[in-house]
N, C-alpha and C positions, 0 to 999 in steps of 0.2 A: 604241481607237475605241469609241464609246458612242453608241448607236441607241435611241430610246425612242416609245412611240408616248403615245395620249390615255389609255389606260385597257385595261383586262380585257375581254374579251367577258363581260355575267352573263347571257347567255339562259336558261341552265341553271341558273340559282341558286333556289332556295328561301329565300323569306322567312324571316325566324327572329323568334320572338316577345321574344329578348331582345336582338338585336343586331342594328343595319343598315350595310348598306357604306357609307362615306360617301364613299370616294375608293379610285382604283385608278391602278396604275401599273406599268410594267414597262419594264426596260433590259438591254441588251447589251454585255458587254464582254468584247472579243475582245483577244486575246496573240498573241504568236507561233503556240502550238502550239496553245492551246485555248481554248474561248470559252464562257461563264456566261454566261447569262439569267437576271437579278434579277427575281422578283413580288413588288410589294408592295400588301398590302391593309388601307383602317383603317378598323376596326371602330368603332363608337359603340354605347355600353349604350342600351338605350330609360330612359327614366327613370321612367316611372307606376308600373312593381310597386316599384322600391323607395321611392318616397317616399310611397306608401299605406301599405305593409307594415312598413317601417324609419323612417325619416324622420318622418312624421307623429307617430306615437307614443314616438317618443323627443322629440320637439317638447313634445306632452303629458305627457309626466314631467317635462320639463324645470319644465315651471309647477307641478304638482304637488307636486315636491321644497321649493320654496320656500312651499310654501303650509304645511310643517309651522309654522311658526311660528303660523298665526292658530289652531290649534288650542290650545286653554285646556289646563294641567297639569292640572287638576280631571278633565277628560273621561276619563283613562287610557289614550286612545287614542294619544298622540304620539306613543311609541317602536315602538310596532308599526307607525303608520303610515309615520314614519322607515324603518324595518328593509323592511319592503313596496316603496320606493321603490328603495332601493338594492337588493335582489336584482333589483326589473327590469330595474335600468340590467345590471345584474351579467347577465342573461342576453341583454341585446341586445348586451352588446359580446360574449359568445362568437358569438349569432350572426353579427354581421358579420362577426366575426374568421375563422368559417368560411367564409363565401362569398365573401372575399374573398383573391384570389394571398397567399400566404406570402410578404412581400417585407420586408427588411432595410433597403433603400435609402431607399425612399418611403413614406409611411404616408399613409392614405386620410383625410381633413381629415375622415371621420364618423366614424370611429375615432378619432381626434385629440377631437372634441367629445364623445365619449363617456366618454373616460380623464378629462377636464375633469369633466362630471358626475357620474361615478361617483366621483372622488376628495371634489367638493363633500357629495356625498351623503354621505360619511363623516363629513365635517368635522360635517354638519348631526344627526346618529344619533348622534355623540359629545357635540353642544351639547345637544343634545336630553336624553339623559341625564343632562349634566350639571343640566340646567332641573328635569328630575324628583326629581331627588336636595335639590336645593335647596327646593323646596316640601313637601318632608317634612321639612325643620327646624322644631324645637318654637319654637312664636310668642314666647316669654320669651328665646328666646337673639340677642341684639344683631346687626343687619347690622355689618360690617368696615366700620374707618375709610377704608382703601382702595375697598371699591365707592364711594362715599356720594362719593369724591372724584371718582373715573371719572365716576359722574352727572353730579355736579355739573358734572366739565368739559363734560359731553355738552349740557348745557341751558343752557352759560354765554353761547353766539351769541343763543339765543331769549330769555336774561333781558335781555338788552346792548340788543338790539333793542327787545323793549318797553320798556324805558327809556328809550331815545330817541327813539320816537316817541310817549310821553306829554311834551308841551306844555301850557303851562298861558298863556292868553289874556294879555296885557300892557294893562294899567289906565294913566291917565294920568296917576296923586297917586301923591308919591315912597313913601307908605306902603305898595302895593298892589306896587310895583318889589320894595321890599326883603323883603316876603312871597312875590313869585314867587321871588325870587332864592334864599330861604331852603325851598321846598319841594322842588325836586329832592334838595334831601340828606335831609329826610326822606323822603322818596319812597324814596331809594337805601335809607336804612338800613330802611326797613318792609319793601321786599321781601327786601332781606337777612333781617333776622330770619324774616320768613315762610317763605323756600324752608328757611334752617336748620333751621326748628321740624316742616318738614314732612319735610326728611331724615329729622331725627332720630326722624320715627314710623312712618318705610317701614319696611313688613314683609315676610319673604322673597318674598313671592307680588307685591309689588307690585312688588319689585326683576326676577323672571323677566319680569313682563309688559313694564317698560322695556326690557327687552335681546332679550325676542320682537320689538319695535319696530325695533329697532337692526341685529339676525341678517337681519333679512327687507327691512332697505334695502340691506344690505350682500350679500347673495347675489343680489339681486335685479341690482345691480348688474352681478356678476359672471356673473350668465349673459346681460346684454344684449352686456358685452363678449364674450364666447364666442363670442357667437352672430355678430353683428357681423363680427367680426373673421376668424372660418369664411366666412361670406356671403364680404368681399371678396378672401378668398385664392381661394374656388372664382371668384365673377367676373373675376379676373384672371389666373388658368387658363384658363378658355373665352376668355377673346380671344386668349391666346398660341395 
């Protein structure tokens, strides 16, 4: 037999600045011989200290990590700023890791976004380096037929594109038809030779700035999905 009423009497309770009751309950259940009195009480964390203290500024490193790229190899600054980035992240996952229960089971979706981070951060402090190392190549020693190819594929939607939307007006003497009809192919093979002659004069510094380009769409990316994707696992926690 199970007896249960609305709630806890809290006359007696004291506010707590990090946790409010948000519900109470309590039941009976009698046996033969003996009979338990279940309390149940559920806590809710207030949210403002950690999303000033944790949250906010781990938000703000998030944009900061990805901003090593607009930093120039010339400056000297990249890798430390790189290196800076990542011990933050590196001391805010201990601290959450500290305030938050030891649990095996469930892992806490800011912890979850932090391991994300902090792994990107490495990715990004390894590219980095490698960016640095590459603009200390003596300017006489040749870019690799492989990058020049990687470019090339990377700019071949943007060369495909301007070539098809260069149109050239249609005249109405059949001599003006078979000159239109003949300039798309010079057209093609000019900027063919062009982008060629211009691989062929990229120098290491101009290769790292292409792929500062490339790094910082691509992480950029990656921390919209991160973030995203954190957002609607916590919103679809609070409604459950």
């Amino acid at each position: 037999m199970l007896s249960g009423a609305d709630g806890i009497d809290l006359l007696e309770f004291k506010q707590n600045s990090a946790w409010t009751v948000t519900n109470t309950s309590w039941a009976v259940k009698e046996e033969k011989v003996e009979a338990t009195i279940t309390f149940s009480i559920t806590l809710k964390r207030k949210p403002m200290y950690f999303m000033l203290s944790v949250i906010l500024p781990v938000s703000m490193l998030a944009l900061l990590n990805i901003c090593v790229f607009l930093l120039p190899c010339d400056s000297g600054e990249k890798a430390g700023y790189a290196m800076t980035v990542f011990l933050a992240f590196a001391v805010f996952l201990t601290i959450v890791s500290s305030t938050l229960p030891q649990n095996s089971e469930t892992i806490s979706i800011l912890s979850i976004f932090l391991i994300i981070q902090t792994v990107s951060s490495t990715l990004i402090t390894i590219i980095a380096l490698g960016m640095l190392r590459l603009t200390h190549f003596p300017e006489d020693k040749p870019v690799p037929p492989w990058i020049l190819n990687v470019i090339r594929f990377l700019k071949c939607r943007t060369c495909c594109k301007k070539a098809n939307s260069s149109v050239t007006p249609v005249r109405d003497s059949a001599m003006s038809i078979t000159t239109i009809e003949e300039k798309p192919d010079l057209k093609m093979e000019d900027t063919d030779s062009e982008s060629s002659t211009e691989e062929s004069k990229m120098t290491w510094k101009d290769v790292v700035n292409f792929f500062d380009l490339i790094f910082l769409i691509a992480f950029s990316i990656v921390l919209i999905l991160s973030g995203c994707i954190c957002f609607t696992v916590v919103s679809s926690a609070k409604q459950k």
